[in-house]
N, C-alpha and C positions, 0 to 999 in steps of 0.2 A: 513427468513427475508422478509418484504414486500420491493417491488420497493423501496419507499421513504426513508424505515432504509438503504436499500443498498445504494443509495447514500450520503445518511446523513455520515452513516458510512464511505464510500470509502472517502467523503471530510475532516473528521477528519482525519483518516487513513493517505491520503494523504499528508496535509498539516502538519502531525508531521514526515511523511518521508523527509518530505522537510528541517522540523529545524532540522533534525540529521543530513542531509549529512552539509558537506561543501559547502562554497562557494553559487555561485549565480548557479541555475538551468534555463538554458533558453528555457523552456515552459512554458507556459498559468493555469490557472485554470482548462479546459475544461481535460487535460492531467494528472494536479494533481487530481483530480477526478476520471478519468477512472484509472490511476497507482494503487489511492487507493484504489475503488472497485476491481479491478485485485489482490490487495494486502490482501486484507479486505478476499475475497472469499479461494486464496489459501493457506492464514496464519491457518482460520478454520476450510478446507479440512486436512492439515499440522497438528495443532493440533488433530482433529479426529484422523490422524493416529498414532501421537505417544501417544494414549489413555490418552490426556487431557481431565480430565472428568466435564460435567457445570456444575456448580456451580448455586447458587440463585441469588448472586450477579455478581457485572461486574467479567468477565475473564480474568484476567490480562494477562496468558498466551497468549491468544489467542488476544487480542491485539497487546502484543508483539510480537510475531510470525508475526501478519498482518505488523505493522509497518516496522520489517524488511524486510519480503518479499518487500514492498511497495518502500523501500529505496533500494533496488538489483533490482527489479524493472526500478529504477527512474536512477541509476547507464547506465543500460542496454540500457536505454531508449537514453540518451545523449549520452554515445557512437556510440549506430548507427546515431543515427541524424547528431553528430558533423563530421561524416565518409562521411555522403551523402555528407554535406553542403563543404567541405574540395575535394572533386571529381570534 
């Protein structure tokens, strides 16, 4: 993937992690983006490994995979935060 599909993709990525979880997420854009590229990258290392094989068309799998990594992720994310801010 070049730079631009990696963020492209990390902000789709991202912001469908966002409609799966619950409730409100209290971070930014800047966050849902880097979640998602972090989500985006270890969902398709993730599928490689369990020999998800690509396809011509879009990867569903491998979407999926990103969006939940992206969503445990976004989970992970707010816990340590709401941890710091709560200290």
């Amino acid at each position: 993937m070049s730079i631009l599909g990696t963020i492209i993709a990390g902000l789709v990525v991202g912001v469908l992690a966002r409609v799966v979880l619950p409730g409100r997420q209290a971070y930014g854009w800047i966050v849902t983006i880097l979640l998602g590229i972090a989500g985006a990258l270890i969902g398709y290392w993730l599928a490689d490994q369990l020999g998800v094989a690509q396809t011509r068309g879009i990867d569903w799998i491998r979407w999926i995979l990103s969006v939940a990594v992206a969503a445990v992720l976004s989970v992970i994310f707010s816990a340590i935060t709401k941890r710091r801010k709560a200290a």
